[in-house]
Each structure stands twice: as C-alpha cells, then as structure tokens.
C-alpha distance (Angstrom), angle and dihedral (degrees) to the residues before:
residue distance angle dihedral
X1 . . .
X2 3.84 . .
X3 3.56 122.5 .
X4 3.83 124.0 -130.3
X5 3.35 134.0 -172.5
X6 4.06 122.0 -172.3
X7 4.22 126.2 -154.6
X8 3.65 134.7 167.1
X9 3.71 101.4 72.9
X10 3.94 119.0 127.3
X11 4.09 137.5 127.3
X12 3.42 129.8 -66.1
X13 3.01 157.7 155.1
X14 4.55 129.8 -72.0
X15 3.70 99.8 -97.9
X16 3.77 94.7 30.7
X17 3.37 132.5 132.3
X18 4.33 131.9 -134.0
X19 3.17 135.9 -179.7
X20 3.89 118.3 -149.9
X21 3.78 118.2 -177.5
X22 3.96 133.8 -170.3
X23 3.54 125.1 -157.5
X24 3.72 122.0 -166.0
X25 3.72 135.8 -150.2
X26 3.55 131.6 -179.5
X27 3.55 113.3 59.8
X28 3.27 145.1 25.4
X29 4.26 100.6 -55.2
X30 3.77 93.6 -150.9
X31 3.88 98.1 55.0
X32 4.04 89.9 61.8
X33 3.67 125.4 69.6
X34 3.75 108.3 -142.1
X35 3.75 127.0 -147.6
X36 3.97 136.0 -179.0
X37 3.48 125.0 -133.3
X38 3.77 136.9 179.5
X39 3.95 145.3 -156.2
X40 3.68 130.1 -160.7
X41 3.80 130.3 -164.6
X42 3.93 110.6 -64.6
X43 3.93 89.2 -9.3
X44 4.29 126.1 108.0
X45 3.27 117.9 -113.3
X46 4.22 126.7 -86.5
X47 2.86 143.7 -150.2
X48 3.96 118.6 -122.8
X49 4.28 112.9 164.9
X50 3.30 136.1 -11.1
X51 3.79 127.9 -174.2
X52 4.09 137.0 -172.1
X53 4.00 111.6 -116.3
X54 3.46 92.1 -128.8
X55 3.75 87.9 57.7
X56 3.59 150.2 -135.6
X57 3.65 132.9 153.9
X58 4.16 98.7 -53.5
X59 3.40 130.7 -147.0
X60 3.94 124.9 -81.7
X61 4.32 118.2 -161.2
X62 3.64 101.8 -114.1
X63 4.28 90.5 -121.7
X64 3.91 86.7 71.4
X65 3.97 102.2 24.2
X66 3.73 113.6 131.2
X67 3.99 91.7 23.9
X68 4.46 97.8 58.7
X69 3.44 124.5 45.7
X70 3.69 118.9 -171.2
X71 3.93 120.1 -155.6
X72 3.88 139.1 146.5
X73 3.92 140.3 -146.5
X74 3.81 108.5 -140.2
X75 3.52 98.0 -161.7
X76 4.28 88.3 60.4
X77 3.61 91.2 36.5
X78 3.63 91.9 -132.1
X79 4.13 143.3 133.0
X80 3.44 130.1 -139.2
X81 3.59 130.2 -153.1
X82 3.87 100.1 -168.0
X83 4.24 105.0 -167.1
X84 3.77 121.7 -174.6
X85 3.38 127.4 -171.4
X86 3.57 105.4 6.0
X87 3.48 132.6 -143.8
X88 3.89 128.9 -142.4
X89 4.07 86.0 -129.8
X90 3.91 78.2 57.2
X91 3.95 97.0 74.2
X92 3.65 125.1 108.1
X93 3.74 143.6 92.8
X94 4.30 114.1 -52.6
X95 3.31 111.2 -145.6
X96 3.76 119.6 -169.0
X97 3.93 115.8 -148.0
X98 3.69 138.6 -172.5
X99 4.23 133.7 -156.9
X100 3.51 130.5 159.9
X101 3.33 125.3 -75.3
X102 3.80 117.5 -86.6
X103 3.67 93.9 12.2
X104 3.77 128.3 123.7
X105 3.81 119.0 -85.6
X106 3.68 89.1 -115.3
X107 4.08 85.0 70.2
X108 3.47 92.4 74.7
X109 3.54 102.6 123.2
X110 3.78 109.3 139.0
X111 3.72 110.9 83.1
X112 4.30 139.9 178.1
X113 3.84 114.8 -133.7
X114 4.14 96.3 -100.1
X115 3.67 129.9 -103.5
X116 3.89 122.3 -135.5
X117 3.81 118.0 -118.6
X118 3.91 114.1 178.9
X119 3.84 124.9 179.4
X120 3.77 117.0 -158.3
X121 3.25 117.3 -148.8
C-alpha cells in the first residue's frame, strides 16, 4: 500500500483559505489516483476531490466546486487540497486517500491519519 501523510490544516476564520497537502511514499505515485475526503462531528465521511497521479485537471464534488481545487506535483509526490473561503459547515477531519488507478472509488483503501481544519464563524 502507499503511505500518505496530510499537513496544512489549522483554524480560521469563514472566508479563509488552507492549504492541506499529502505526500505519498511507497509506490510508484503516478500509478494511484488520489482522492480527499472529509468527516465532521456526528456526520459520515465524503467524498470531496479526487485526482489521477499522472494528472489532469481532477474532479471537485459539486457542494465545494468553485471554492477547492485539488492538484498534485509529481516530482514531490504530493496532493493539494487548495480551499478558499471557507465555510464553518466546512470543518472536519481531511483525510487523504489513495486506490489504483482506474478503479472504482469504492477501492480507496490506502489512507493518511487526518488533519483537523476548523472554520470559525
């Protein structure tokens, strides 16, 4: 499996911005799609981007689209969930996940340990 390890969340502010980042180890970066997810208090989990390693534009879920941008740098092996301004219904724990390329979102199964964002309203 390929390891991943997120950074960049924090607090602030509605209308913020954050930038959380993942950087992956383990395998080969640009056989994996990667995708971000997040949890808030009492809520499942969602799904918010996803993007192939080898690149291209990704996909953003439409409830954030036109506020998150997801994008990587191959040569860092590393993710980016770019989020401007930031909601309070925005907070919870980003999770950054990995599956093999061309496989169904439900094959996500490689996953970093989570990193808190919280917007205060």
């Amino acid at each position: 499996q390929v390891q991943l390890v997120e950074s960049g969340g924090g607090l602030v502010q509605a209308g913020g911005s954050l930038r959380l980042s993942c950087v992956a180890s383990g395998r080969t970066f640009s056989l994996y799609t990667y995708g971000w997810f997040r949890q808030a208090p009492g809520k499942e989990r969602e799904f918010v981007a996803a993007i192939a390693g080898t690149g291209g534009a990704g996909y953003v879920e439409g409830s954030v689209k036109g506020r998150f941008t997801i994008s990587r740098d191959l040569a860092k092996s590393t993710v980016y969930l770019q989020m401007n301004n930031l909601k309070p219904e925005d907070t919870g724990v980003y999770y950054c996940a990995a599956k093999p390329r061309g496989e169904s979102r439900d094959a996500f199964g490689s996953w970093g340990q989570g990193t808190q964002v919280t917007v205060s309203s």
